[in-house]
N, C-alpha and C positions, 0 to 999 in steps of 0.2 A: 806505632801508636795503636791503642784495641780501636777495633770499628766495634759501634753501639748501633744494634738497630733495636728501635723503640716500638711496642707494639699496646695503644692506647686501650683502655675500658674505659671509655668518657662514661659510661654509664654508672659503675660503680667507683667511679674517683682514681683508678688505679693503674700501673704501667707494668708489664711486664718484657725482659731485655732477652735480645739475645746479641751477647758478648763474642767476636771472631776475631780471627788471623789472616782472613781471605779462603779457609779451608775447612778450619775447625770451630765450633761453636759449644759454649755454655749457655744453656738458657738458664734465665731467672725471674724464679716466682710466676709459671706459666698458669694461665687461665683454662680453666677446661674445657673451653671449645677449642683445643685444638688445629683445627685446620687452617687459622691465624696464622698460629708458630709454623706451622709446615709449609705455608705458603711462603713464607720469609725466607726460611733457608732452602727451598726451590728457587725462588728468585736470584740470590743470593751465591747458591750453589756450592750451598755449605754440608754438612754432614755433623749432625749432632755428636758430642762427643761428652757432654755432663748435661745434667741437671739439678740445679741446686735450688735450694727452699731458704729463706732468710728463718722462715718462720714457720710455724703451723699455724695456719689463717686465721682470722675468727669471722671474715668480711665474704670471705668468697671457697667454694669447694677448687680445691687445685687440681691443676691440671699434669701436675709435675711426674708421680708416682705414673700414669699412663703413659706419659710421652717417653721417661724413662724406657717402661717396660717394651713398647714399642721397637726403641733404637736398641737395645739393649745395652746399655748405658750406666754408669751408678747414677741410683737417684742421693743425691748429697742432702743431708739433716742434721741438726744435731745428734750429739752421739746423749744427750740430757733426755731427747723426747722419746716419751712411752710411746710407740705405734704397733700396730699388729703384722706390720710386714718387712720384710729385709730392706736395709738401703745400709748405704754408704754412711757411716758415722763419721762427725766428725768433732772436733775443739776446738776452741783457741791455738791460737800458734801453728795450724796444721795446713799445711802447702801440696798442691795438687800441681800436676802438670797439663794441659790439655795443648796439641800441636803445637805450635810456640809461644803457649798462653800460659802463666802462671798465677795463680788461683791461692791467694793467704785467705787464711780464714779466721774470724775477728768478730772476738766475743762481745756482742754491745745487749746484755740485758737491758728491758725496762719495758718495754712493748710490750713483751712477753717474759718470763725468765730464762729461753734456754735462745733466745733472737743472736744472731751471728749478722755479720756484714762480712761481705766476700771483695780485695781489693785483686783485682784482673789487671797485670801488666805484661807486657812483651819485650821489656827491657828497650824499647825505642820512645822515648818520650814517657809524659808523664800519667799515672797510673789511674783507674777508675774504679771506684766505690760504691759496690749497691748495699744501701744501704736501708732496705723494706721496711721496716715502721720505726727504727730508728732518726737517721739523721737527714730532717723531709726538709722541704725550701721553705726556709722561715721559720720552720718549727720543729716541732719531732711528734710522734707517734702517742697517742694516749695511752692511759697507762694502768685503766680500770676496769679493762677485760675479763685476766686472771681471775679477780677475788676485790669486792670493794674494800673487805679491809688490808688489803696489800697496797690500795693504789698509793700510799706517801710512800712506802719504801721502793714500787716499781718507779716512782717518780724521779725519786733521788737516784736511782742507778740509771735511769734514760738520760738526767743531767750528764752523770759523770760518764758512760758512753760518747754522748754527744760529744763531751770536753778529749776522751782520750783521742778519737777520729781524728778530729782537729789537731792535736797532738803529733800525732804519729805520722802523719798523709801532711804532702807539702799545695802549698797554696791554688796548683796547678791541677791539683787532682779534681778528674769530674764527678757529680757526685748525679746518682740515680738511686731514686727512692722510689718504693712500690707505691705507698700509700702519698696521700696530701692535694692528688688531685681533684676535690671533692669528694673524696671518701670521706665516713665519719670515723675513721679509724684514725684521722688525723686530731691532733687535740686542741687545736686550734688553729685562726684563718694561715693558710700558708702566705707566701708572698707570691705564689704567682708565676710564671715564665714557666721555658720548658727545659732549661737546662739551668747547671750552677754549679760552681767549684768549690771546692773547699776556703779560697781564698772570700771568696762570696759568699758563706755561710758566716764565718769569721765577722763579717762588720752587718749582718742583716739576720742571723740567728737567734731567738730568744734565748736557748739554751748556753749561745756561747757570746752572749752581748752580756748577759745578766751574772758578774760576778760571785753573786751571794744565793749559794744551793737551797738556803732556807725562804728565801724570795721566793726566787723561782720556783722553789715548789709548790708553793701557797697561792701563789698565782695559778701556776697551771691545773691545779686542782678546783680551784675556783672557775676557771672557763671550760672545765668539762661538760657536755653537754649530753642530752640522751640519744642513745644509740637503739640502731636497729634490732627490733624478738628474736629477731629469727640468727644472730649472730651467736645465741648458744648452743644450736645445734652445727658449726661450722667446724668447730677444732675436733668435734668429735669425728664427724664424716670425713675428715682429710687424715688421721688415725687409723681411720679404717684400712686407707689407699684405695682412694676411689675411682669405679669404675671408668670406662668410656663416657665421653655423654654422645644421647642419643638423640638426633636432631632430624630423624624422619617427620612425616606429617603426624599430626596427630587423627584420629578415627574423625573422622565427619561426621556432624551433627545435625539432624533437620528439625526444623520451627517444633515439629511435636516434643524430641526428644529435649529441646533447650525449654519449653516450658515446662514438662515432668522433672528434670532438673531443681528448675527453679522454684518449683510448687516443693520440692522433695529440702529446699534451705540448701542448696547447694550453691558455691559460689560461680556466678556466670559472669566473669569479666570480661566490659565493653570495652573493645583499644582506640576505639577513635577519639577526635579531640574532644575540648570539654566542651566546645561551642555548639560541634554537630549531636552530643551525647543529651547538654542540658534541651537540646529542639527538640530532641524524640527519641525514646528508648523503649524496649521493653523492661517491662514492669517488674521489679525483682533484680536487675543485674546492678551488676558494679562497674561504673563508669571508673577506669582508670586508661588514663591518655599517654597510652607507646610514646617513649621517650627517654630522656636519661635519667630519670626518676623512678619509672615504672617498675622494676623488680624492687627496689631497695624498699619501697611504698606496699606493692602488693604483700611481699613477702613482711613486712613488720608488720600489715594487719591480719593477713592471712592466717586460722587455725593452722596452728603445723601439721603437718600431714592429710590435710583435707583434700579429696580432689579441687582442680580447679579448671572448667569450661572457657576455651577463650572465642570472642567474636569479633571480625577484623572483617575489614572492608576489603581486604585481597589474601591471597595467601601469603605473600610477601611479607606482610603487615603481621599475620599469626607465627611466620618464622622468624621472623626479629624478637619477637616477644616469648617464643619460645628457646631461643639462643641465649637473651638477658636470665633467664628461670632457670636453666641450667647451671650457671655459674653460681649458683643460691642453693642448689642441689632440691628445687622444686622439678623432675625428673620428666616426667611425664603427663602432660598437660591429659583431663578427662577425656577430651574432645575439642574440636573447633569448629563454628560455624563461620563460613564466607559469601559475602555479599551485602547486598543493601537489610537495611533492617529495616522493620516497622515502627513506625514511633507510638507507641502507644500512652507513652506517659513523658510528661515534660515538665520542665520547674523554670521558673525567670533569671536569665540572668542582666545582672547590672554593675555598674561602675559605683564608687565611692561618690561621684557627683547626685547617685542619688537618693544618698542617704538623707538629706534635709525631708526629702517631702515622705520619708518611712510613716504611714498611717496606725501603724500594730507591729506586733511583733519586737521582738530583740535582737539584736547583735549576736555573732556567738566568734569566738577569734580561737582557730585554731593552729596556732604557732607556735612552736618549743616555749618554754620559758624565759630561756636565757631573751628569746627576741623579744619576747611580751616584754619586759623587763624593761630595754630599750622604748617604750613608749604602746600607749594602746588608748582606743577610743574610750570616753568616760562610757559607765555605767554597761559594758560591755561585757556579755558573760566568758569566759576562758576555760577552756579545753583542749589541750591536745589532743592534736590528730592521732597517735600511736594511744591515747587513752581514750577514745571517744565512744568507741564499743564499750567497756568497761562500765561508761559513766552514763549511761541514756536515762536511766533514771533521776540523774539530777539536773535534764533542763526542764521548763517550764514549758507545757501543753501552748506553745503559742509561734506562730510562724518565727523562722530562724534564718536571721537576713548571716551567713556565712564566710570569712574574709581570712586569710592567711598574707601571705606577704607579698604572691604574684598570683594568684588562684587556680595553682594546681595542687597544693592541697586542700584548699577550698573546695575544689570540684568532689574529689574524693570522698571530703567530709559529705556535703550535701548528696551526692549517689548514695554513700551508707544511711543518713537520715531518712533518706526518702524511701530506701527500702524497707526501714523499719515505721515506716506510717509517717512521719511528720512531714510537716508544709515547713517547704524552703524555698531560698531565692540564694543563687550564686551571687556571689560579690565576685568578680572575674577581674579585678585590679590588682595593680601595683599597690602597694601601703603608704607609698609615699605621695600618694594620693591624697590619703585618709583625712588629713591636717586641714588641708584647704578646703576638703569637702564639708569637714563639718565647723567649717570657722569661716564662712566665703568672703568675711571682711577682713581676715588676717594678714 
């Protein structure tokens, strides 16, 4: 039977595997920090022997074409994608050997159009399927990456994908998908858990519960949602064959140079929580709160290619945030400053309980659409958080009470208002709050 060792991105929704015999190993779909995957097969006491790409990413810079080069190893791709650098091509129907591992390789368009799944067996037991934005737990892969006016035909081949897997692969087969755990690269909610077979896709699959291709497609286009800016510059940068990443410290910053900075409009993001940010901050930064959220967020608001300043309460804290920035191909942080900060500027935060006694001011609800949709407070102004920059001209000169749907990007929103002059107050709730707060006799 293959051993699967699993190596999570809770941050970016995503998994990357490494496939062995006890000896030999394929990795798939590696993240660019690296030293993850090498710690794995140290432990393990494996010896690389492939590396394979489902896809060419559009969520994260890969780690694959390095780690390749490293081991010296083929880096496996399709033989369909344009890149600038040597690898191993390959197609449909083309079988690979690695120590006693055999590696079919299995054309599933619709993610993308040139997306392959790789079925890894040993001929003892039965066989495992990674299958990266194709065939995820519950769902599959979105499908309007490419080109919006492609997304119905990528749609209808990510169906018939889905359908041939199931097809081909017996009920026993395990199935591992890059994307679905909380990426937005999934195209809708997965179902969850961390493992699943193909017989278990079979009775809990949309794409393979839902007979009628023209349904299904009409649905799944309808619960697409918006995706992160910064994922148009990702296919491009994995094309390239991208570098190492570099995970030294960044240049140290003191109080003079972080406020010429900040005087200068450059972004100085704050990583502590939104609690200790909204008490006290310096004046000018970007409160965004290290977490699993934090790159996916800075990076969709973030100018592309702008420096970006970070400030952490340890350095611990600046290197986590700079490992998450990496995987986005944000390279090189300007600088970071470490230690206590000065609070110079503060905004209120509060709960949904206290919005009855709101004196002034408006509501402002910065939540995707598709959730606003789902329900929202009357007479409440709407903004998304990825369109908020954009749209500063169209709120109203008047305090701006802030609320998303757990208030982390409430926080966010409210750090960027605040840096650009207006009076706010965090809404730091749950949404499911909202209901009772403004109906207390409901």
């Amino acid at each position: 039977m293959v051993e699967v060792e699993v190596i999570d991105t809770s941050e970016l929704g995503n998994r990357s595997y490494v496939a062995h015999d006890g000896q030999v190993a394929v990795v798939i779909d590696p993240q660019r920090d690296l030293d993850r995957v090498e710690a794995v097969l140290a432990a393990a006491g494996l010896s690389c022997g492939l590396v394979v790409e489902t896809h060419v990413h559009n969520d994260y810079v890969t780690g694959g074409y390095e780690l390749a080069r490293r081991n010296g190893v083929p880096y496996v791709l399709s033989a369909a994608e344009s890149v600038s650098f040597d690898r191993y091509p390959v197609e449909d129907g083309d079988r690979l050997a690695v120590g006693s591992l055999s590696v079919e390789v299995v054309a599933t368009p619709g993610h993308t159009d040139s997306h392959l799944s790789y079925v890894i067996s040993d001929g003892d037991g039965p066989p495992a399927v990674f299958t990266g934005g194709s065939l995820l737990y519950g769902t599959v892969g979105r499908t309007d990456l490419v080109h919006p006016d492609r997304t119905e035909e990528l749609t209808r081949a990510q169906y018939r994908s889905a359908r041939r897997l199931a097809a081909e692969l017996p009920d026993e087969a395990a199935v591992f998908p890059t994307h679905g755990f909380g990426s937005f690269c999934s195209s809708n909610s997965t179902a969850g858990g961390s493992a699943a077979t193909i017989g278990d896709e079979r009775i809990r699959n949309d794409a393979l519960t839902e007979p009628d291709e023209d349904t299904f497609t009409a649905r799944l286009i309808a619960q697409l949602t918006a995706y992160p800016a910064y994922y148009a510059h990702m296919a491009p940068l994995n094309r390239q064959g991208p570098s190492a990443a570099d995970l030294t410290p960044p240049e140290p910053v003191d109080a003079i140079a972080l406020k010429s900075r900040i005087a200068a409009g450059e972004w100085v993001v704050d990583l502590r929580d939104r609690t200790a940010y909204a008490a006290g901050h310096l004046a000018g930064t970007v409160g965004i709160e290290l977490g699993r959220q934090f790159a996916t967020y800075l990076g969709w608001l973030l100018p592309w290619g702008s420096p970006v300043t970070l400030i952490g309460e340890t350095a611990e804290q600046v290197a986590q945030a700079q490992r998450q920035l990496v995987r986005i191909g944000i390279d090189r942080p300007a600088g970071a400053a470490v230690g206590p900060v000065a609070g110079e500027c503060s905004y209120p935060r509060v709960g949904f309980a206290d919005l009855p006694t709101m004196a002034d001011g408006v509501i402002l609800d910065v939540r995707r659409n598709d959730e606003r949709a789902t329900g929202a407070i009357p007479g409440s102004l709407h903004i998304p958080l990825h369109q908020l920059l954009d749209r500063l001209g169209e709120l109203p000169e008047r305090k701006l009470w802030i609320h998303c749907g757990t208030g982390f990007r409430a926080s966010v929103a409210a750090a960027l208002l605040e840096r650009a002059g207006r009076d706010v107050v965090l809404i730091d709730d749950d949404f499911g709050n909202a209901a009772t707060a403004m109906n207390p006799q409901a």
